[in-house]
C-alpha positions in Angstrom: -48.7 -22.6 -4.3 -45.8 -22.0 -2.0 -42.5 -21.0 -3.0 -39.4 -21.8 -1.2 -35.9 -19.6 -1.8 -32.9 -22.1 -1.2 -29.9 -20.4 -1.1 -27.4 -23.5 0.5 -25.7 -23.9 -2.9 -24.0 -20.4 -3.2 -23.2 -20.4 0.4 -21.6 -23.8 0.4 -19.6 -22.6 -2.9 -18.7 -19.7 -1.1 -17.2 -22.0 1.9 -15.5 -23.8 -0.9 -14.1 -20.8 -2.0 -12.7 -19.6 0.9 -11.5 -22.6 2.4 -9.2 -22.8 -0.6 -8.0 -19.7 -0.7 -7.0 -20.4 3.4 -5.2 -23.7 2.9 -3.2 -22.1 -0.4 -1.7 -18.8 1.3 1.6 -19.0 1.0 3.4 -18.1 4.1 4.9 -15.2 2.8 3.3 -13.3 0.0 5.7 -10.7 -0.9 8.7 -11.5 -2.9 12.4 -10.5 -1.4 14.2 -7.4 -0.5 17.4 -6.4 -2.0 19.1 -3.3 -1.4 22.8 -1.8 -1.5 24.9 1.5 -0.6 28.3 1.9 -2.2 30.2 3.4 0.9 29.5 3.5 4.8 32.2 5.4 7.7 31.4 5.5 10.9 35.0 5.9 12.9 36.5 8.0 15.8 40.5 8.4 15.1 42.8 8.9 18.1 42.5 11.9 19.7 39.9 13.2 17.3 35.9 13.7 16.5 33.8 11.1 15.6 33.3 10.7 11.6 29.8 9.3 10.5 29.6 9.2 6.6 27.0 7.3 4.3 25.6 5.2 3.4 26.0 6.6 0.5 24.5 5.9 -3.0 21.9 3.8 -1.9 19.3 1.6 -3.8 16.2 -0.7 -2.1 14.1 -2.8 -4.3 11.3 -0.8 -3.0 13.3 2.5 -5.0 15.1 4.0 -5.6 16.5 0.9 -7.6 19.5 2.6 -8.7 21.7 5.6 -7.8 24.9 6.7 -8.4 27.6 9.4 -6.7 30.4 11.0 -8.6 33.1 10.4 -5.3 33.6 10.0 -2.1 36.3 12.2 0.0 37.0 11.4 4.1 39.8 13.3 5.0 42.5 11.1 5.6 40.4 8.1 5.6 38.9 6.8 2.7 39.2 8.0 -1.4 36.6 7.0 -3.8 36.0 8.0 -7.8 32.6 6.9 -9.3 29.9 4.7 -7.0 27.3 2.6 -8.7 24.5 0.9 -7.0 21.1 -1.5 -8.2 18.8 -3.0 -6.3 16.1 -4.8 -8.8 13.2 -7.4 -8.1 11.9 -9.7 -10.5 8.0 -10.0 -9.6 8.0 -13.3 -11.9 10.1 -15.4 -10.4 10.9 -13.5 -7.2 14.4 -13.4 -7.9 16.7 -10.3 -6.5 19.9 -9.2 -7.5 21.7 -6.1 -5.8 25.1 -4.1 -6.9 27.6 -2.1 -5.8 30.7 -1.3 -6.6 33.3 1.5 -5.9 35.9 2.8 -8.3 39.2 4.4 -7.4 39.3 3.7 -3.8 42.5 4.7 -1.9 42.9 4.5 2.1 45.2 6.9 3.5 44.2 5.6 6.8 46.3 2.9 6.2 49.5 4.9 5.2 51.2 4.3 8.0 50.7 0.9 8.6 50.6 -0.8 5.2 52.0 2.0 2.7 49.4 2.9 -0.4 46.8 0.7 -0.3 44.4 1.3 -2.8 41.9 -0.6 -5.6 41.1 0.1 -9.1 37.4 -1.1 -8.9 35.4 -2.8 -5.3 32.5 -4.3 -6.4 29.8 -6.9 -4.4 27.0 -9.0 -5.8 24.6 -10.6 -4.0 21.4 -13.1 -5.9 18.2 -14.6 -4.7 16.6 -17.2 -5.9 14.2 -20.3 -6.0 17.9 -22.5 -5.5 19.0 -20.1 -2.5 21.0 -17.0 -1.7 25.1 -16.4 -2.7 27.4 -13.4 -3.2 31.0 -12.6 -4.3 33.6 -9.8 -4.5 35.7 -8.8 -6.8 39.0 -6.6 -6.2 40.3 -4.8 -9.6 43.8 -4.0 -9.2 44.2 -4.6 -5.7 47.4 -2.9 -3.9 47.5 -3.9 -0.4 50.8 -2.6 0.1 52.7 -4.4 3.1 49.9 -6.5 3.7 50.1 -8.6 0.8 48.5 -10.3 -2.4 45.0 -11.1 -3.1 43.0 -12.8 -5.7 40.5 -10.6 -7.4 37.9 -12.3 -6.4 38.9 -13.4 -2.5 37.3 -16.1 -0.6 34.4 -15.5 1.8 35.5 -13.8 5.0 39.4 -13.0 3.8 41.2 -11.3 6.8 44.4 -9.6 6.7 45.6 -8.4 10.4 47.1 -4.4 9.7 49.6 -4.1 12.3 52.1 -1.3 13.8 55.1 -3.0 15.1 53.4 -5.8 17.4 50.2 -4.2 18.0 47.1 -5.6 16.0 45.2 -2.0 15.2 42.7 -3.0 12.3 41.4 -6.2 10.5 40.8 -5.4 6.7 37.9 -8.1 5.8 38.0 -9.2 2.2 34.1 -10.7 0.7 32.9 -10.6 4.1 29.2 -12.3 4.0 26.9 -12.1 6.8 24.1 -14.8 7.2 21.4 -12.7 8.4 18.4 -14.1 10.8 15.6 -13.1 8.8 17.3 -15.6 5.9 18.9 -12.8 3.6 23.0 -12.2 3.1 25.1 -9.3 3.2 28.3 -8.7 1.1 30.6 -6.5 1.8 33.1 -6.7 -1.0 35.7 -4.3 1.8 35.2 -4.0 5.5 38.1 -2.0 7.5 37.5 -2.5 10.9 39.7 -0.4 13.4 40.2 -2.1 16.7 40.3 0.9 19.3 42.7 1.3 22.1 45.2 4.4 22.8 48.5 2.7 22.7 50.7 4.0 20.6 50.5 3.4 16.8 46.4 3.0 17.4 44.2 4.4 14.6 41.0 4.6 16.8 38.1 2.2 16.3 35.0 1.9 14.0 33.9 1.2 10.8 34.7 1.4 6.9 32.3 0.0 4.6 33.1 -0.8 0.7 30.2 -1.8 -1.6 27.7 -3.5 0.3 24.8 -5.7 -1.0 22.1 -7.4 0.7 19.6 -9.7 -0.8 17.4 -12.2 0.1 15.8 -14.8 0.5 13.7 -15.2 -2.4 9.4 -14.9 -2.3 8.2 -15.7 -5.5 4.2 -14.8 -6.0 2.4 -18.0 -6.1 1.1 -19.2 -10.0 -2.4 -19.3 -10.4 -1.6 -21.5 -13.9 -1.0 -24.9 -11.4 -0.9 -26.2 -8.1 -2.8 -24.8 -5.4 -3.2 -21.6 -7.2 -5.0 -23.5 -9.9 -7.5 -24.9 -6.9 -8.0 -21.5 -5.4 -9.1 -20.4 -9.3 -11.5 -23.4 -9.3 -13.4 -22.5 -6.4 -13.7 -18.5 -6.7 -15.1 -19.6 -10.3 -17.5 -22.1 -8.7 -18.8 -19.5 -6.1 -19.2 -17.2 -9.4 -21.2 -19.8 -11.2 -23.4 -21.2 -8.4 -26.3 -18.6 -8.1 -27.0 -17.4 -4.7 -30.6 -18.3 -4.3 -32.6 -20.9 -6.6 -36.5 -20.8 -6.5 -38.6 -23.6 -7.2 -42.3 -23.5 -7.2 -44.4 -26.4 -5.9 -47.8 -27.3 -7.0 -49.8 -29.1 -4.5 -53.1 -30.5 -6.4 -56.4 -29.9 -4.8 -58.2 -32.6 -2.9 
């Protein structure tokens, strides 16, 4: 009697198994990144130091999803009350959503150039999802002194030109959204940007940075219930069920 141990039905299940589980991979496993900071300075005023603030109040999907700070306070910069951020996956469906928004804000910067400028409530969205990334602004109470009206919720990439007599000294950018490379998009619901230059009437150059929200793009985990998640769970269970090595016993009669 000779026995014979055939083990080419697990290993080809096996092979099944992981050939599957290679063609199904999705080609990014992780769902989306959100995160969001409620206020960002980075400026140098004529004829004085540098000024690097923030970001402040910030919140990743990663954690911490949500913070808060009771103000801000830049001398003779920027003004803030109460700053609210979120930053929150949904491991479902992959969707992201991140917050922030800025209450009280006032701009002494601009006293010169516009008057009081100042806004009840600066808040930016941004979503991820399945259908694509968007965001929005929205200005409560907006008082942009000399340099106009604006709807409370502006279009994408709203400019306003601040101005001393002739010379162009700062752009104030109103729902400005940035179409990043890696797919996601950044809102800023308020971006002061101070042109540079030592003429005079010049505020000095830099940044200022109002509720900010980045999000994007969406990376659902892939459903085992159907499509080529339900294939991968067919072949891990067949390479479960197929026993590694079968053994049969021959009987070879005597002459």
């Amino acid at each position: 009697m000779k026995r014979h141990l055939v083990r080419r039905g697990g290993l080809l299940a096996a092979v099944v198994a992981s050939i599957a589980l290679a063609g199904a991979a999705p080609a990014s496993a992780a769902p989306g990144d959100g995160s969001a900071y409620g206020v960002n300075v980075n400026v140098t005023l004529l004829g004085q130091p540098a000024v690097h603030v923030g970001p402040l109040a910030a919140a990743n999907t990663n954690g911490p999803t949500e913070s808060t700070a009771v103000s801000a306070n830049v001398p003779g910069v920027l003004t803030t009350g109460v700053i609210k951020t979120s930053a929150v996956r949904d491991d479902n469906s992959g969707a992201v959503t991140a917050k922030a928004s800025v209450a009280d804000v006032g701009l002494p910067l601009l006293k010169a150039a516009a008057g009081d400028v100042g806004v009840k409530a600066v808040e930016a969205v941004c979503t991820a999802t399945q259908e694509g990334v968007k965001g929005s602004s929205t200005l409560v109470g907006a008082n942009l002194g000399n340099l106009g009206k604006v709807d409370a919720t502006p279009a994408a990439n709203t400019e306003l030109k601040v101005q001393v007599g002739p010379l162009h000294v700062a752009t104030l950018i109103l729902n400005e959204q940035i179409k990043n490379k890696d797919g996601s998009l950044t809102v800023n619901a308020l971006h002061l940007k101070l042109l540079g230059g030592d003429a005079l009437g010049a505020l000095g150059s830099g940044d200022v940075i109002l509720s900010s929200a980045t999000c994007g793009p969406a990376a659902p985990p892939m459903p085992l219930a159907s499509g080529a998640g339900m294939w991968v769970g067919f072949g891990v269970l067949a390479a479960v069920a197929v026993p590694v090595g079968i053994r049969f016993t021959r009987r070879r009669s005597a002459a």
